[in-house]
C-alpha positions in Angstrom: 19.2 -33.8 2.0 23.0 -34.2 2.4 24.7 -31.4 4.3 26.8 -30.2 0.7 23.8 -30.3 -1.4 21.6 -28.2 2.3 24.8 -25.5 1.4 24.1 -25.2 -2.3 20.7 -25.0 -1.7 20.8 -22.5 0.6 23.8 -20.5 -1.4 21.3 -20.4 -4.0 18.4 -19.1 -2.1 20.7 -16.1 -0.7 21.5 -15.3 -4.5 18.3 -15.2 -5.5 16.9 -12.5 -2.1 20.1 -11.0 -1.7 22.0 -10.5 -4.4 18.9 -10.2 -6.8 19.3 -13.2 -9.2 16.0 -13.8 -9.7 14.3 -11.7 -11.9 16.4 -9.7 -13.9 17.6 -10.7 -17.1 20.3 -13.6 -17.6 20.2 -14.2 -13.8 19.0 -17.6 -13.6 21.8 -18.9 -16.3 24.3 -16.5 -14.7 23.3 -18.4 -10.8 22.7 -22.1 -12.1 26.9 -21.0 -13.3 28.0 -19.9 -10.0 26.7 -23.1 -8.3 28.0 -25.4 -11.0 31.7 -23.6 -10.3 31.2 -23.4 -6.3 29.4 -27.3 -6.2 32.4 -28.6 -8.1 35.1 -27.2 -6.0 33.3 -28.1 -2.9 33.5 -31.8 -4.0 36.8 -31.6 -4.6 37.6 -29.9 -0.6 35.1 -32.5 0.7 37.3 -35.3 -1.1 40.5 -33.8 1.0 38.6 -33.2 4.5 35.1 -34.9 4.9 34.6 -32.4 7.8 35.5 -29.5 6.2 31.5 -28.3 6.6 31.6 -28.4 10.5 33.9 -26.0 10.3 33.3 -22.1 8.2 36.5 -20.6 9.2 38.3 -23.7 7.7 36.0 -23.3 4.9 36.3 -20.0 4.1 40.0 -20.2 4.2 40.1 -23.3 2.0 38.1 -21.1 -0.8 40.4 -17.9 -0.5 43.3 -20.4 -0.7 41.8 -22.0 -4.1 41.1 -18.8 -5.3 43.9 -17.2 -5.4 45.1 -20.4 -7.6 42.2 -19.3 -10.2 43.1 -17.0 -13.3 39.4 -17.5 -14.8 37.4 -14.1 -13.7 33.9 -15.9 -13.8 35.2 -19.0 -11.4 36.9 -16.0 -8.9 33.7 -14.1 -8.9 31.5 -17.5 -8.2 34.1 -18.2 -5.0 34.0 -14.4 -3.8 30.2 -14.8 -4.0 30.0 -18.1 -1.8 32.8 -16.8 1.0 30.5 -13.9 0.7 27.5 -15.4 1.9 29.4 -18.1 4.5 30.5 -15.1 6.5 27.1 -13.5 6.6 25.1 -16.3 7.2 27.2 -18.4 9.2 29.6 -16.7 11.1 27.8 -13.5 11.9 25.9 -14.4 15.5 23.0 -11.9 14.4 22.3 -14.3 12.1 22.2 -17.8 14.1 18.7 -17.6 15.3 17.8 -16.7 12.0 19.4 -20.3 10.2 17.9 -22.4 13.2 13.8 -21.1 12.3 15.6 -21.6 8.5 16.7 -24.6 8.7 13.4 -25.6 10.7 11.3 -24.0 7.8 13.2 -26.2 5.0 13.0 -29.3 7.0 9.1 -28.3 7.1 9.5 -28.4 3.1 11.3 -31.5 3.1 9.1 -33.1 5.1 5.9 -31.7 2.7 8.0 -32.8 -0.9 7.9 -36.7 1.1 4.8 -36.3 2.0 3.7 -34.8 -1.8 2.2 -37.8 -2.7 -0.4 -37.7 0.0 -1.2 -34.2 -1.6 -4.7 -34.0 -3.2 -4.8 -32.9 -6.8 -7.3 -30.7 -7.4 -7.1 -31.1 -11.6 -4.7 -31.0 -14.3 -3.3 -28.3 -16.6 -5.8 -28.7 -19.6 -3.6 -28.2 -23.5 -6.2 -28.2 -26.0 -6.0 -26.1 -29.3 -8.8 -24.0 -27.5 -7.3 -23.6 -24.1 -3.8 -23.1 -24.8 -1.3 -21.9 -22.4 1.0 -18.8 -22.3 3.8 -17.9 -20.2 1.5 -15.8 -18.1 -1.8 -17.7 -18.1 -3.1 -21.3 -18.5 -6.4 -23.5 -17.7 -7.0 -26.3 -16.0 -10.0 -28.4 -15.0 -10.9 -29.6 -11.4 -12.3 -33.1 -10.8 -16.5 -33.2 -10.5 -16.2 -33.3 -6.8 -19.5 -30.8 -5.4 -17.1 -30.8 -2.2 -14.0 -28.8 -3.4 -14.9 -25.3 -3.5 -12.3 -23.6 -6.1 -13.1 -20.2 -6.1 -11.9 -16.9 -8.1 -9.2 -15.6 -6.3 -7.8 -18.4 -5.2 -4.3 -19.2 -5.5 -3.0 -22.8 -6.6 -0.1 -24.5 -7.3 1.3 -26.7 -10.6 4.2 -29.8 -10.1 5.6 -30.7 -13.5 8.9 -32.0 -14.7 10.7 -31.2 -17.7 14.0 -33.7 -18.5 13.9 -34.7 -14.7 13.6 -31.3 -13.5 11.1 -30.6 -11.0 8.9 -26.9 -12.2 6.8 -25.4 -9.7 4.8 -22.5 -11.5 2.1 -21.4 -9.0 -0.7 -18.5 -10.1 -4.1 -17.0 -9.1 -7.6 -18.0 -10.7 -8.7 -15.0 -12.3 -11.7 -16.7 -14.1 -13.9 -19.4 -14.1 -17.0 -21.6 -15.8 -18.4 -25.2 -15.4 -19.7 -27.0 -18.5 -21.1 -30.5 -19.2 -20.3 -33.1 -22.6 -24.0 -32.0 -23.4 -23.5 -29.3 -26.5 -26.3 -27.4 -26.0 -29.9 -25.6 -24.0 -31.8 -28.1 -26.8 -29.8 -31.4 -25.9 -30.3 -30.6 -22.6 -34.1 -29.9 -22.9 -34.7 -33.5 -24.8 -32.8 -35.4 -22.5 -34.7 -34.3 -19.4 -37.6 -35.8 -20.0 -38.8 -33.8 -23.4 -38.8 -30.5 -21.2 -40.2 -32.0 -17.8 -38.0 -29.7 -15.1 -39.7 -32.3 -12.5 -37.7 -35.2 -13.6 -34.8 -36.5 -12.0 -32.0 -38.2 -14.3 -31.5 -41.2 -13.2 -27.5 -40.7 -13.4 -25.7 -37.2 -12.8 -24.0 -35.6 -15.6 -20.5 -34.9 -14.9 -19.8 -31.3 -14.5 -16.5 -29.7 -15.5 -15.2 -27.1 -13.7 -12.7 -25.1 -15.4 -10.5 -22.0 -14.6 -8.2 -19.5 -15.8 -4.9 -18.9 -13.9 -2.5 -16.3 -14.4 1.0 -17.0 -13.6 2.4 -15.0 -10.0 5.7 -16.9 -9.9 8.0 -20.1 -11.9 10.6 -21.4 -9.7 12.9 -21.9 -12.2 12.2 -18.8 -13.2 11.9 -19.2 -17.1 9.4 -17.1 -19.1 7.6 -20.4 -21.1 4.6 -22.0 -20.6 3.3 -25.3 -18.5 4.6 -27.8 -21.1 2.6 -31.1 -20.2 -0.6 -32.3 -18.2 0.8 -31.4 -14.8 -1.5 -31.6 -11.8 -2.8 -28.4 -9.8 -2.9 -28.4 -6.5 -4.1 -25.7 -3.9 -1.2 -23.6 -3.3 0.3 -24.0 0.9 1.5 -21.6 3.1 5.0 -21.4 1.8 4.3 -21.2 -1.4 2.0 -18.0 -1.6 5.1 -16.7 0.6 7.3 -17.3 -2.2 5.0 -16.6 -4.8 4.2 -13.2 -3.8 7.1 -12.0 -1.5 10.3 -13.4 -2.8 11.4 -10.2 -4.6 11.4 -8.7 -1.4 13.7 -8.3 1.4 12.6 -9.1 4.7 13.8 -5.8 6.2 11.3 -4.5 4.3 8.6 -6.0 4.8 5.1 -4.3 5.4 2.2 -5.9 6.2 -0.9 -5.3 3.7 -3.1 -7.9 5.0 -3.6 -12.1 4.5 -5.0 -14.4 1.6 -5.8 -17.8 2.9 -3.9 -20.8 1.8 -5.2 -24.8 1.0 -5.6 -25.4 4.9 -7.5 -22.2 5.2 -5.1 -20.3 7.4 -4.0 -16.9 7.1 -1.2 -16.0 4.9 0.9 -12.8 5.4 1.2 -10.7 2.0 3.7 -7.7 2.1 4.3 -4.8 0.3 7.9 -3.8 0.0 8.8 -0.1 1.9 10.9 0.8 -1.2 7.8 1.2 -3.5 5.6 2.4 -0.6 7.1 5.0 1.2 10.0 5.7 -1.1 12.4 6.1 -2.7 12.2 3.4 -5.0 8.4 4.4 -5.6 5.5 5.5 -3.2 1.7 6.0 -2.7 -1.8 4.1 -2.4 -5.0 4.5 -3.7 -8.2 2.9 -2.2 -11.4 2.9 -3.9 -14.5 1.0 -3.3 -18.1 2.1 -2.4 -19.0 4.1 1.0 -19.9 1.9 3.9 -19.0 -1.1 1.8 -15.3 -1.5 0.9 -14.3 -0.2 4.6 -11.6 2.2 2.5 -10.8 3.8 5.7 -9.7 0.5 8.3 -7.5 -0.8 5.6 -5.6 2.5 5.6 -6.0 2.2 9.3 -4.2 -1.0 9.4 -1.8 -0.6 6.8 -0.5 2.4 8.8 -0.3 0.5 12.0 2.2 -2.3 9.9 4.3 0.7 9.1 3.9 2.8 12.2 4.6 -0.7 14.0 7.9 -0.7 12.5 9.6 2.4 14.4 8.9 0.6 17.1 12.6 -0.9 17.4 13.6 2.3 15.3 13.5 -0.2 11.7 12.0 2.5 10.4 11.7 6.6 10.9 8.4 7.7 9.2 5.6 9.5 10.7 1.8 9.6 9.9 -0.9 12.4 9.3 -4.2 11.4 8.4 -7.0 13.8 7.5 -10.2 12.7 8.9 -12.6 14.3 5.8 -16.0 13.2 7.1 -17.9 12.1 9.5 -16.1 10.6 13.1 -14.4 7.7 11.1 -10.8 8.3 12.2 -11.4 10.8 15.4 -12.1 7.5 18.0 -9.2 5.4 16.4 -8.2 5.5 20.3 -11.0 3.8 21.9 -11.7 -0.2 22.5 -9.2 -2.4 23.9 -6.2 -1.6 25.8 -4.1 -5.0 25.5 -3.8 -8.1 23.2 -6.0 -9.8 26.2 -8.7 -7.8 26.1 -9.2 -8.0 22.5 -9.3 -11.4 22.7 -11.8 -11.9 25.0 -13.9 -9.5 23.7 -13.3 -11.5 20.0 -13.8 -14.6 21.6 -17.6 -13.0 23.0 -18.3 -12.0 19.7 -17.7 -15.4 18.5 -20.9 -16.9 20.1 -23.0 -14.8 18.0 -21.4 -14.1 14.9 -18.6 -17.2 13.6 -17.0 -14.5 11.2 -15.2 -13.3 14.4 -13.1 -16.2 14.0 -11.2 -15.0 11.3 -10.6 -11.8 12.7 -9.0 -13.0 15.7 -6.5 -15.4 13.9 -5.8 -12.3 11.6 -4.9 -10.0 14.8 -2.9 -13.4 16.2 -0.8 -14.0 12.8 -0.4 -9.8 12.6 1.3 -9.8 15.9 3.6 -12.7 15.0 4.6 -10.6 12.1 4.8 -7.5 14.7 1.7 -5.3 14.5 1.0 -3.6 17.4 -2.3 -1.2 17.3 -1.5 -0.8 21.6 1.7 1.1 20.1 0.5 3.1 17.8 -2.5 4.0 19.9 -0.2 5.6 22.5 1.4 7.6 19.3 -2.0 9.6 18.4 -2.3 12.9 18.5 -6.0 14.8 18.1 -6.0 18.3 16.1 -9.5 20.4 15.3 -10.4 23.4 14.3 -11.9 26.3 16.8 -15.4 26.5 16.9 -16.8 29.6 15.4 -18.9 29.9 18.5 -16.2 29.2 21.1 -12.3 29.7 20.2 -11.9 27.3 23.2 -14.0 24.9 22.1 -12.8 22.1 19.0 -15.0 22.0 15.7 -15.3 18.1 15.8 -17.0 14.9 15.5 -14.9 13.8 18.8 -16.4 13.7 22.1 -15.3 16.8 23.7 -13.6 14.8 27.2 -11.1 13.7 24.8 -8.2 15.5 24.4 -8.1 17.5 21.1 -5.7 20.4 20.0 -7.2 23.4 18.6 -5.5 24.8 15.3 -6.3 28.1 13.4 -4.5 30.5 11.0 -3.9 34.2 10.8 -3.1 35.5 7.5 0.8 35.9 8.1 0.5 31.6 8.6 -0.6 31.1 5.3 1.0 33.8 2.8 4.2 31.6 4.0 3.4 29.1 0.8 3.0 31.6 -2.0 -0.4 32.2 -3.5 -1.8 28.3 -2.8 -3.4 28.4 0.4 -4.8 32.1 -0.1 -6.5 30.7 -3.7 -8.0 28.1 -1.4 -10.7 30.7 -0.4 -12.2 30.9 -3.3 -14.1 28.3 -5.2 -12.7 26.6 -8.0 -14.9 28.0 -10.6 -13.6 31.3 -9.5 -10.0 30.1 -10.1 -9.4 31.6 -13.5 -6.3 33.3 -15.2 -7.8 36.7 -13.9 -8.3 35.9 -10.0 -5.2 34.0 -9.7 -3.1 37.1 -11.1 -5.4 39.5 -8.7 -3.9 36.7 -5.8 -0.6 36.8 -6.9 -0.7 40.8 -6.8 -2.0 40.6 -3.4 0.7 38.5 -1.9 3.2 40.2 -3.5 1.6 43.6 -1.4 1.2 41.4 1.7 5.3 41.4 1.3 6.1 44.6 0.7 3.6 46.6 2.9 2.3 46.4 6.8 -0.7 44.4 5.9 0.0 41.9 8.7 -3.7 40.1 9.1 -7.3 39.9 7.2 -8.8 43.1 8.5 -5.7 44.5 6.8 -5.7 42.5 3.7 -9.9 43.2 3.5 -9.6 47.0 4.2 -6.6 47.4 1.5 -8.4 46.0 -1.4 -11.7 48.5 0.5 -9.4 51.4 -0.3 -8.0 50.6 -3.9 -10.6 52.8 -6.5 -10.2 52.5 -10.5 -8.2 54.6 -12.6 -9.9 58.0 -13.5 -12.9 57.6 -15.7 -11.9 53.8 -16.2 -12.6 49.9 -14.5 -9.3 49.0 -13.8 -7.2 49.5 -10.7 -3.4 49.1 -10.0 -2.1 46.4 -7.7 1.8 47.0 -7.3 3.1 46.6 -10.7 0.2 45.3 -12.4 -3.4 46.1 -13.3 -6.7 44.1 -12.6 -10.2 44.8 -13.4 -12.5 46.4 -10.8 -14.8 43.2 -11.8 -12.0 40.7 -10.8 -11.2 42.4 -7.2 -15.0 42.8 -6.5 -15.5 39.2 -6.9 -12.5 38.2 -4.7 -12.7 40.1 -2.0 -16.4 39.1 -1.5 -15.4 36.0 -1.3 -12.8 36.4 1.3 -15.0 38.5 3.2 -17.5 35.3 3.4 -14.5 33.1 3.9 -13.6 34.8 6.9 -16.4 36.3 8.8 -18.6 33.6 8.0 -17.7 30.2 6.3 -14.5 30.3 7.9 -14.7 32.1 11.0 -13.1 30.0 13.9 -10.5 28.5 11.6 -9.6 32.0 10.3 -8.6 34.7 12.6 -9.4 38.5 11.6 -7.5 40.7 13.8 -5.0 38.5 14.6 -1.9 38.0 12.0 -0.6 34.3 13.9 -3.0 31.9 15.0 -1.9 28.5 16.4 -1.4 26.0 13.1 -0.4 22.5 13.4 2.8 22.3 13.8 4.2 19.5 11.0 7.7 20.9 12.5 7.4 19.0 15.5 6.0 15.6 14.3 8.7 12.6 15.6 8.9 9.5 14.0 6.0 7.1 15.0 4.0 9.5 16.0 0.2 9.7 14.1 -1.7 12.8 14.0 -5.1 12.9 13.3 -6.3 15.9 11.9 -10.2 16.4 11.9 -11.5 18.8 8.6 -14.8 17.4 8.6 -17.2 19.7 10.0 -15.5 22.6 7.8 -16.4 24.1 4.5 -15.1 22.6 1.4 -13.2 25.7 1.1 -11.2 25.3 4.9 -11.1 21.6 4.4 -9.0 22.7 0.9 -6.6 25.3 3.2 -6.1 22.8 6.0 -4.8 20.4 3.3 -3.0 22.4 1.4 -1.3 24.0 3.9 0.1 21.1 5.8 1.1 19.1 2.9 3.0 21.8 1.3 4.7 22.2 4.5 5.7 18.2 4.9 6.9 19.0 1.4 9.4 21.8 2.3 10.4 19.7 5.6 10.9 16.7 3.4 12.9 18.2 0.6 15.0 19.9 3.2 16.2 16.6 5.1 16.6 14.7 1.8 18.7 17.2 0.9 20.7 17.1 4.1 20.0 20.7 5.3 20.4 20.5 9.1 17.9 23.4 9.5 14.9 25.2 7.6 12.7 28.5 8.5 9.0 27.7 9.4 6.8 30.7 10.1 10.2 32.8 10.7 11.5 30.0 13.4 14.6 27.8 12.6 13.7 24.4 13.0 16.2 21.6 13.6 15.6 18.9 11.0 17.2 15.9 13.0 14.7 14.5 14.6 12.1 15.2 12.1 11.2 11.7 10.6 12.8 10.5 7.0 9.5 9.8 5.9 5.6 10.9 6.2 2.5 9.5 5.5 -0.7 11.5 4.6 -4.0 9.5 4.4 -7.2 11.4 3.1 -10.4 10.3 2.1 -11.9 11.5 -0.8 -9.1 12.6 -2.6 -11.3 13.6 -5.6 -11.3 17.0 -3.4 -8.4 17.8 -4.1 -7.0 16.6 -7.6 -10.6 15.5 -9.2 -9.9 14.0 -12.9 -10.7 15.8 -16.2 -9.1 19.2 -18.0 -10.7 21.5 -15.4 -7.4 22.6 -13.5 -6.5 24.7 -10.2 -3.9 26.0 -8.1 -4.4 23.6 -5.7 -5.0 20.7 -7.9 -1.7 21.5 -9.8 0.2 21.9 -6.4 -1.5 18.3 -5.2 -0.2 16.1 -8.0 3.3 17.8 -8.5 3.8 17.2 -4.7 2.8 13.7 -5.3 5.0 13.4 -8.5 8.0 14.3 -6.1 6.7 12.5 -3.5 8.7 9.5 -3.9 12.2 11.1 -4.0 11.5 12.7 -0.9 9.7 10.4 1.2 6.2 11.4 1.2 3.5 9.0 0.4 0.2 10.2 0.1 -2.6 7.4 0.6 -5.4 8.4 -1.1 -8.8 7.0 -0.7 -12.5 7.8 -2.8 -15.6 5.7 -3.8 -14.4 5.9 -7.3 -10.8 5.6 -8.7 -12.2 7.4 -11.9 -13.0 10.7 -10.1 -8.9 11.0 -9.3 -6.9 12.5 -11.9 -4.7 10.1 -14.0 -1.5 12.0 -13.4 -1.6 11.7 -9.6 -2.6 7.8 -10.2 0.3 7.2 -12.5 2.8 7.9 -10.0 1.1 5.3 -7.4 2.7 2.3 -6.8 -0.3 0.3 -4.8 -4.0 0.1 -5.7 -6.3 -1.5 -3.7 -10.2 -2.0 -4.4 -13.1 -2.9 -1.6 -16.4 -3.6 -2.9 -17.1 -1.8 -6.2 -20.2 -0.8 -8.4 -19.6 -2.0 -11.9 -19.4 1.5 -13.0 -16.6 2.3 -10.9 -14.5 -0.2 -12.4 -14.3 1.2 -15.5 -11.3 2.9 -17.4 -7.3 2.1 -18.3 -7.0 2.2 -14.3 -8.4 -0.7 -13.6 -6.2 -2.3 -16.6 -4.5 -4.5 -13.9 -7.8 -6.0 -12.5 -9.3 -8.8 -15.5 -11.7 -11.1 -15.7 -13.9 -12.8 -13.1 -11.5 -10.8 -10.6 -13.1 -7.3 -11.8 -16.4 -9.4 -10.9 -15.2 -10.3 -7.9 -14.6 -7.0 -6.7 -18.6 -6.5 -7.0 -19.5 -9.0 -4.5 -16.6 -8.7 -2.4 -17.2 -9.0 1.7 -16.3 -6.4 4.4 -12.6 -6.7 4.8 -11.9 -8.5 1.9 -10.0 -6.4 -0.7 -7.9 -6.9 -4.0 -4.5 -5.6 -4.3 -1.9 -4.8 -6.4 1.1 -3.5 -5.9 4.5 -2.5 -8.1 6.7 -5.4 -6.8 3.8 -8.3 -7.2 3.7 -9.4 -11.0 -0.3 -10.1 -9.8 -2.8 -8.8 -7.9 -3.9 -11.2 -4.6 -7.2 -10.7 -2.8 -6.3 -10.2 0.7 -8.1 -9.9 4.3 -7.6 -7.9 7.4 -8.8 -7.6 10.7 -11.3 -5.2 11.8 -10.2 -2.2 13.7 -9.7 -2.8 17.7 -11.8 0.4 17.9 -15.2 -1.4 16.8 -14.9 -3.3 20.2 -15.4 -2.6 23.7 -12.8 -2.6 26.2 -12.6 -5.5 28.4 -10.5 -4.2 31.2 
């Protein structure tokens, strides 16, 4: 490639990532324009001074000089553009070590379009007036080789060429079949000996494999279909990289986890941070069976790419996850201390079980791409409740040598958010028009009088008697039947003395709640709820994501300071952005009509989530069980492995074909994913947690 068509080239490229003519409308007529303009004059200042490209301050000044000639707006916009991008890419030292791997990386694809012909074709793009092509899907059939293995989910590459213009279109196999020229069961019987399964024919039948692609990316980026009988290939390295990643900018990049390209090495898929975390878009949902998909280590790891990130301060976001049930998340801390011990206790592993393999080049490409679980290991933070049996003593699935903070709440903790966490005592087929106004009436007392903790709160409503001769009973300004405060407060009074008792204190009006205030960025706090009652598990949550919420919308709004529990809190240091990860969201905001407080409070949080910089990353065995609301405002879905019934419904919409069979069958580790900025979903692998094995050291 000569040196002024390497320039255009890369000119190009940097239009298309950072100036975002790729994808919009008009943007590849309005770029092919620009370059025409730019290529043209650049002849014309190579024509003058042959060594004009050696040197980019002489360059640059040789442009401004020509353009100020120029009275045509479109020809000074294309020069502004290419001065533009000389001065960032070549003159800004940041950038040099950047062009050298660049220009390495397109030498790479030189090399490969020389060596194209050596590629193997897997099959051609079949155009017959049954399979027909679109611009988003097409067939093709693969060669009868029994050695090729061309599965769903894979991702392959086409080559055609339209006037003398090379078209790379490159796609992912979402279905599949193999077929014979014999036309049917009958055919087949007669031929095989009149019905005798014993016989062997004495030639094998040619079987035709063929398979549905739909379309992830054109180069040329036109909206049309294949046009000819080009040849497929399996797709490289670099080519699922641009497929799947080229609408996003590398400085935000996340990790989600690798597909595998035609040599069988791990490919790095990312989500982009804008449409994860905010404010572009936000949130994840997980679904897949229990023990099965492994919902909870792919939350584990995508928070470690993100977490990894404020590790050179790229990135100032923070991470809470709820740990629901069981001791899934409370021993995220143990196993290996160092890259080198995880390796050699990978490489043990190995000898028994040759699945290991894969995980260790997984851990080895995520720390190329700058994942580090040792950092984020040193960032967790432990919280459980008090036992009911010992205040100094953690309710908790961890083992009680490790350190663990012990949380709890007096009443004046949670009247602080309205009438939400209060509601959160009662069951939600007590929450009905009637007890949520009785609630309401209640914290408005709490305000106005010296009830100050439960024994307070439970011996006012003790005291209130019905009118004269009647069944109703005044409550500041309003009235509520007798029925209605009978039925609340025995539920409080088995929230607190017994469901609740450790988390709730009686006499005392503070008790020590987790303090969201004083989260910093890269920190991860694991909060355990699963030993408590639904009811406790529904406060715990509520309560703390109501609070990132008023924290969040506070520093969004630029307020240098907020009140938490009648303490100013400084709001610089408390992280732009916050993860929450809890399983089993259906607790929370389960589908169908039936409605709640808490419910209500879950998915308008969620709705304003991605303004503010709150992600919630959801995770339940069935996607179904979530309701739609809360799912419409996620930007990422990913599914483990699936019962069929769980697949069901306009939320799976994105997942077609042999892929929604896929998901049935699917391996530990293995998930499908789709997220906002990917025009397809990708089935993707990640390692398994460095917690599931010992430490070496």
């Amino acid at each position: 490639m000569s040196e002024t068509s390497d320039i255009i080239y890369r000119f190009e490229k940097w239009l298309k990532k950072d100036k975002g003519m790729s994808y919009k409308e008009g943007s590849a007529k309005k770029r092919k324009n620009i370059l025409k303009i730019t290529e043209k004059i650049l002849y014309e200042l190579i024509k003058e001074d042959q060594n004009i490209l050696k040197d980019y301050i002489g360059l640059i000044q040789k442009f401004e000089s020509y353009n100020i000639k120029l009275k045509n707006k479109e020809e000074k916009e294309s020069l502004d553009l290419f001065i533009e991008f000389i001065r960032s890419k070549y003159l800004n030292s940041e950038n040099q070590k950047e062009m050298e791997i660049e220009i390495q990386r397109e030498e790479e694809k030189i090399e490969n379009k020389v060596n194209q012909e050596n590629r193997e074709i897997i099959g051609r793009v079949s155009l017959t007036q049954k399979s027909i092509a679109t611009p988003t899907e097409f067939e093709f059939w693969s060669e009868d080789r029994p050695d090729w293995h061309i599965e769903i989910g894979d991702i392959v590459t086409v080559i055609g060429q339209i006037k003398n213009e090379n078209i790379k279109i490159i796609g992912i196999i979402n279905d599949m079949y193999a077929t014979s020229a014999t036309e049917s069961p009958i055919e087949d019987f007669y031929s095989t000996g009149y019905g005798n399964a014993s016989v062997e024919l004495p030639t094998s039948r040619p079987i035709i494999r063929v398979a549905k692609v739909s379309i992830v990316y054109r180069d040329d980026f036109r909206f049309e279909p294949p046009l000819g009988n080009w040849p497929v290939f399996k797709a490289t390295k670099e080519e699922i990289i641009e497929a799947y990643n080229i609408q996003i900018p590398e400085e935000y990049y996340i990790l989600s986890g690798f597909t595998w390209d035609d040599q069988g090495n791990a490919v790095p898929i990312y989500l982009d941070s804008r449409f994860l975390l905010g404010y572009e878009g936000a949130h994840v949902n997980i679904s897949g069976a229990s023990g099965l998909a492994t919902k909870t280590s792919y939350a584990l790891f995508l928070i470690q790419s993100i977490i990894s990130k404020t590790k050179n301060n790229k990135f100032s976001v923070a991470a809470i996850l709820f740990n629901v049930k069981e001791a899934d998340l409370m021993r995220i801390d143990e196993g290996p201390s160092n890259w080198e011990n995880l390796y050699k206790n990978i490489d043990k592993m190995i000898e028994s079980d040759e699945k290991e393999k894969n995980n260790k080049e997984m851990w080895e490409a995520s720390k190329k791409e700058g994942v580090d679980p040792f950092f984020v290991k040193s960032k967790l933070k432990f919280f459980a409740p008090a036992s009911p049996y010992d205040p100094k003593k953690p309710l908790t699935f961890r083992k009680l040598n490790k350190n663990t903070e012990i949380f709890s709440y007096g009443l004046s903790d949670l009247i602080q958010i309205e009438g939400i966490t209060l509601s959160s005592l009662l069951d939600p087929e007590d929450l009905d028009e009637k007890t949520l106004s009785l609630i309401s009436s209640l914290y408005d007392q709490i305000k106005i009088s010296n009830i100050k903790n439960f024994k307070d709160l439970l011996d006012y409503m003790n005291k209130l008697k019905p009118d004269k001769g009647g069944e109703w009973i005044s409550i500041g300004y309003s009235t509520h039947h007798s029925a209605t405060l009978n039925k609340v407060r025995s539920r409080l009074i088995q929230a607190v003395t017994h469901q609740l008792k450790g988390l709730l204190l009686d006499i005392d009006s503070y008790g020590k709640p987790v303090k969201i205030e004083e989260i910093k960025s890269g920190d991860i706090w694991v909060v355990d709820i699963s030993k408590l009652h639904s009811k406790g598990q529904r406060l715990v949550f509520m309560h703390i994501y109501e609070t990132i919420n008023k924290l969040l919308e506070a520093k969004k709004n630029k307020e240098k300071e907020i009140e938490i529990e009648n303490k100013k809190v400084d709001l610089e240091s408390f992280p732009d952005k916050i993860i929450v990860f809890v399983d089993e969201l259906n607790k929370f905001a389960p589908s169908g009509r039936s409605s709640s407080l808490i419910k209500s409070s879950v998915i308008d949080i969620t709705a304003r989530g991605r303004s503010i910089g709150l992600s919630l990353i959801g995770a339940e065995q069935v996607a179904n069980q979530i309701d739609e609301e809360l799912l419409s405002n996620t930007s990422t879905f990913v599914v483990g492995r699936s019962h069929a019934i769980s697949l069901k419904g306009e939320i799976f919409h994105w997942l077609q074909g042999g892929l929604k069979d896929k998901a049935m069958v699917l391996e530990k580790g293995d998930m499908i994913l789709w997220h906002a900025v990917h025009s397809r979903p990708v089935l993707i692998s990640f390692p398994k947690p460095i917690h599931f094995y010992e430490d070496q050291g």
